[in-house]
C-alpha positions as a Markdown table, in Angstrom:
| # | Residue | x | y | z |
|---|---|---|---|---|
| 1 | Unk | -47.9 | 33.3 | -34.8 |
| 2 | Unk | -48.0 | 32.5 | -30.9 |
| 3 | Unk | -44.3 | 31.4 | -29.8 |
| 4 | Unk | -43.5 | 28.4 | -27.6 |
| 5 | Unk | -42.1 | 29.2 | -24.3 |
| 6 | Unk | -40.4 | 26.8 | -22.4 |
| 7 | Unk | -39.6 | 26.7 | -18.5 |
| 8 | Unk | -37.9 | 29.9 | -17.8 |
| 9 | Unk | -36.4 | 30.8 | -14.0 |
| 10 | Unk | -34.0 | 30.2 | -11.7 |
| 11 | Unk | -32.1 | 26.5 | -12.1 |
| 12 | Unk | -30.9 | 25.2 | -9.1 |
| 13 | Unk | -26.7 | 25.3 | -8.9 |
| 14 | Unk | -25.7 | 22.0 | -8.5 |
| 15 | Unk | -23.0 | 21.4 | -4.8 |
| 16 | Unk | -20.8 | 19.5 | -4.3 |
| 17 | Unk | -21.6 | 17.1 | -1.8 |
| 18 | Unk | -18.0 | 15.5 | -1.3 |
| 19 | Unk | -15.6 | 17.5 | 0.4 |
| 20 | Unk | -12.2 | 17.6 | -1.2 |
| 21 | Unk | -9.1 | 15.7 | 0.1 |
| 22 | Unk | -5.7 | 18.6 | 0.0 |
| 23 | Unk | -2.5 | 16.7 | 0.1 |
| 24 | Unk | 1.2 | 17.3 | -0.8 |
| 25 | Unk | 3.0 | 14.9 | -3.0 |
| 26 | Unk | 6.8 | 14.7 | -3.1 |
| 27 | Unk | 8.1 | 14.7 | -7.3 |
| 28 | Unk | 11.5 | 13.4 | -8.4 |
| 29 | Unk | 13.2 | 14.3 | -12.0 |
| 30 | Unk | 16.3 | 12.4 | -12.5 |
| 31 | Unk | 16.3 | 13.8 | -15.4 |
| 32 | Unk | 16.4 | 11.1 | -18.1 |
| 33 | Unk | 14.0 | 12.0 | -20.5 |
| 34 | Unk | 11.0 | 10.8 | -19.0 |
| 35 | Unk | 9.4 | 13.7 | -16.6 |
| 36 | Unk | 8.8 | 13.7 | -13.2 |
| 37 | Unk | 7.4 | 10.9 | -11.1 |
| 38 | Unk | 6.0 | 10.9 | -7.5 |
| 39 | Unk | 7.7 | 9.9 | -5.1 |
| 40 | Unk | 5.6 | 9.6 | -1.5 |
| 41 | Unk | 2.5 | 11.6 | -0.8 |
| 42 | Unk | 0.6 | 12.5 | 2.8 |
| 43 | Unk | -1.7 | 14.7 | 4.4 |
| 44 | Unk | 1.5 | 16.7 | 6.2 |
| 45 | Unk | 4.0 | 19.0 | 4.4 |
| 46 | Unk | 6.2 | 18.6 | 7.0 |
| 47 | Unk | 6.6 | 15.0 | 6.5 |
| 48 | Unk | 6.9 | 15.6 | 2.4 |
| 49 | Unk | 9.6 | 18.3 | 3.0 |
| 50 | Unk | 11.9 | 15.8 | 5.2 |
| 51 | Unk | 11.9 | 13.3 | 2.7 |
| 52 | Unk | 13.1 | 15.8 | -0.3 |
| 53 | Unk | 15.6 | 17.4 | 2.3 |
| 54 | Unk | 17.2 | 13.7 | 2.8 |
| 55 | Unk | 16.9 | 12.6 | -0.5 |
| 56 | Unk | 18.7 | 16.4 | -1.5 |
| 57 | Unk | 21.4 | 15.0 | 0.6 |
| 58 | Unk | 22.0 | 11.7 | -0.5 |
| 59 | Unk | 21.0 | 12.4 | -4.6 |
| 60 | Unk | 22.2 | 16.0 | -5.1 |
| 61 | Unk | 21.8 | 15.9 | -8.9 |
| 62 | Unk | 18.2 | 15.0 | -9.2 |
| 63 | Unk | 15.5 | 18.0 | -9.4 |
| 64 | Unk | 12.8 | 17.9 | -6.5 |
| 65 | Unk | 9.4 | 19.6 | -6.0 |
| 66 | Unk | 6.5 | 19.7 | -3.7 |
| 67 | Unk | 3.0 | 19.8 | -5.3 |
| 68 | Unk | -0.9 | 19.9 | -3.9 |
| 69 | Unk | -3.2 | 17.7 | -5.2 |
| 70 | Unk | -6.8 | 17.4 | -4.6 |
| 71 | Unk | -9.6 | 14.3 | -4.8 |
| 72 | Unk | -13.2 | 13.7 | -4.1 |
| 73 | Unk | -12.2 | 10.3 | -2.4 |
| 74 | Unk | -11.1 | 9.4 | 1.0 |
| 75 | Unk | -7.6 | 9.5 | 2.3 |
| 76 | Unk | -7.6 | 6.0 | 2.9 |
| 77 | Unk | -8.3 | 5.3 | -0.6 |
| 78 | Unk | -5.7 | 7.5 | -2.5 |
| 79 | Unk | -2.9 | 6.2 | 0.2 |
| 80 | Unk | -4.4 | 2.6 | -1.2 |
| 81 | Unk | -3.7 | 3.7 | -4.6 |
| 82 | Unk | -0.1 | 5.1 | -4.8 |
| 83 | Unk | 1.2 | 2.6 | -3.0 |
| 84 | Unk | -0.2 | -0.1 | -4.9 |
């Protein structure tokens, strides 16, 4: 008995066509039970580290970190979101 073959070969890998948007968000855990939250975000670590320095200062007993995040959309729009 003659076997049906179907479409055999070399299948296209699919690209990405948006580029990805890299950008450091400072997190604050004041430690009441409910996990970390974010606290300001931006294209710059150097901005993000200022802000956790100064808040080190003036909240000593809070836990801070500085974490990358990526996203297919524009920097306009993710600004647009967190501080909506």
């Amino acid at each position: 008995m003659a076997q049906k073959i179907g479409w055999r070969g070399f299948r296209r890998v699919k690209t990405n066509k948006k580029p990805r948007t890299w950008f450091h968000v400072l997190q604050v855990d004041p430690k009441d039970g409910y996990g970390w939250f974010d606290e300001t975000i931006s294209l710059d670590y150097g901005e993000v580290y200022k802000v956790k320095k100064e808040l080190e200062a003036d909240i000593p007993e809070y836990d801070y970190r500085i974490v990358m995040r990526s996203s297919k959309n524009k920097w306009e729009s993710i600004k647009n979101a967190f501080f909506r």
